[in-house]
C-alpha positions, 0 to 999 in steps of 0.5 A: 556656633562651635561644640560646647566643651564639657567636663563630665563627671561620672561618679558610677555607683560611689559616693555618699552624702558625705561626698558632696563635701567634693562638690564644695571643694570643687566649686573653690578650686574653680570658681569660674570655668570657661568650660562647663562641669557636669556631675553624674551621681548616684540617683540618691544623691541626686537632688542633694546635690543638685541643691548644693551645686548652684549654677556652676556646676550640672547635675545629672542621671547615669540613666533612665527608662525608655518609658515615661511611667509605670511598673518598672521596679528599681528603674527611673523615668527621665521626667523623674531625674527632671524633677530632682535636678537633672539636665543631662543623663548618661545613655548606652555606657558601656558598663550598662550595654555589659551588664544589662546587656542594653542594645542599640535600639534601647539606648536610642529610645532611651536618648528620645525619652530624654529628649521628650522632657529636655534632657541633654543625652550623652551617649557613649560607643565605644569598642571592647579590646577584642573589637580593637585588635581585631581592627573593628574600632570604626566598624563598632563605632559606627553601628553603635552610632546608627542605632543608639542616635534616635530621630529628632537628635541635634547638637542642643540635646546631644553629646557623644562619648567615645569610650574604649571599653579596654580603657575605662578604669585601667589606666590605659588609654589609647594613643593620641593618634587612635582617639583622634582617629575615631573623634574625626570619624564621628564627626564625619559620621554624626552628619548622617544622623544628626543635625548640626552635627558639626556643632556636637560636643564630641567627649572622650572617656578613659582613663582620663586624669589632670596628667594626660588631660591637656594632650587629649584635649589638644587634638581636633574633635575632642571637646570634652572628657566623661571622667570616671574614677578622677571625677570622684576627687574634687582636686583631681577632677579641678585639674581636667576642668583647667586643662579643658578651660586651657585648651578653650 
C-alpha cells in the first residue's frame, strides 16, 4: 500500500452559494483524476455541496469540537459535519492555533473526536518565520507532531499537512530542498506515533498554485497539497489536480 494522493481544497471563511457553481466547473475539467480531491468549505456550504459534489469530489469541515455534544455556541461536533456530508476535516490549521490560540493537546482531542465517528483528520504543523530563521523548523515540526497525533491514529484515518505559517497566502514558498527536508523528516518521525506510518499521506501546503505544483509534487514524501486561495478557482485548483494526477 503506498500514501494516498490527495488534492485538498481549503476554501477558509469564502465563498457563498453562488460558488458552488465552481464545483461544477471542476468536475468538467476533471472528470476522472487518478488522485483524490477534497473541498473544505465554509460549515454553511457544507451540505450544499456535498449534495452537488457526487462521487468525485470529497467534502469536508475545516474543524470541529473535541466534545461530541453540548453547550458549545458557534462550535460544531464532528458527528455533525458527519451528517452534512463530510468524511474529512482540517485539524490544528495554523490560522486556528493563531487566532484561537489552539495547543497541541486540543488538536489531538479534537483528531480523536474525528476518529470516533470516522473522520479522516488532516492535521497541520507547520513553522512561523521566526521558528524558521531561528533554525527551530524541525524542532517545531516535531513537538507539533508528538502532541497534536492522538493514540489510536493510523494511515486510514490520518493525513498531515506541513504548512509553513511564513508561506500561506504570501506567495512565498520555500525552496524545494527545505519542504523535502521536512517531509523525509515526518516520515521519519510519524513512525513513533503512528501506525503504518509509512503509508500516511504526507500533504503540503503553501502558497501552492498550477505553476509550482508539478516541482513540489516531484519530491519524495510529498503526496499531496492543502490548497488555500488556489483551491477557490475551479481552473486553477484543476491544474493542481493534473499535475498530482502527472506525478502519480
Amino acid at each position: 500500500m503506498a500514501p494516498r494522493k490527495l488534492a485538498a481544497g481549503n476554501w477558509k471563511m469564502n465563498g457563498n452559494l453562488a460558488a458552488l457553481d465552481q464545483i461544477d466547473e471542476l468536475r468538467a475539467a476533471c472528470p476522472a483524476p487518478a488522485c483524490d480531491v477534497l473541498i473544505c468549505p465554509p460549515a454553511v456550504l457544507l451540505h450544499p455541496m456535498a449534495a452537488r459534489a457526487g462521487d468525485m469530489i470529497a467534502v469536508g469541515g475545516q474543524d470541529c469540537h473535541a466534545n461530541a455534544a453540548g453547550a458549545h455556541t458557534g462550535d460544531i461536533a464532528a458527528a455533525q459535519l458527519k451528517d452534512a456530508g463530510a468524511t474529512y476535516v482540517i485539524l490544528g490549521h495554523s490560522e486556528r492555533r493563531a487566532d484561537h490560540g489552539e495547543t497541541d493537546a486540543q488538536v489531538a482531542a479534537k483528531a480523536a473526536a474525528a476518529h470516533a465517528v470516522g473522520l479522516i483528520a488532516i492535521i497541520c504543523v507547520g513553522e512561523t518565520e521566526a521558528e524558521r530563521d531561528a533554525g527551530s523548523t524541525l524542532d517545531v515540526i516535531g513537538t507539533q507532531l508528538a502532541g497534536s497525533i492522538p493514540a489510536g491514529a493510523d494511515a486510514a484515518n490520518t493525513v498531515i499537512a506541513y504548512e509553513p505559517v511564513w508561506a500561506i497566502g504570501t506567495g512565498r514558498t520555500p525552496t524545494l530542498d527545505q519542504i523535502a527536508e521536512v517531509h523525509d523528516f515526518m516520515r521519519d518521525r510519524l513512525t513513533g506515533h503512528m501506525a503504518g506510518a509509512g503509508d500516511c499521506s504526507l500533504l503540503y501546503g503553501g502558497s501552492v498554485k498550477p505553476g509550482n505544483a508539478a516541482e513540489i509534487f516531484a519530491i519524495a514524501n510529498v503526496d499531496g497539497a492543502l490548497v488555500g486561495g488556489a483551491s477557490l478557482k475551479a481552473a486553477d485548483f484543476a491544474g493542481i489536480v493534473t499535475a498530482l494526477d502527472a506525478a502519480n
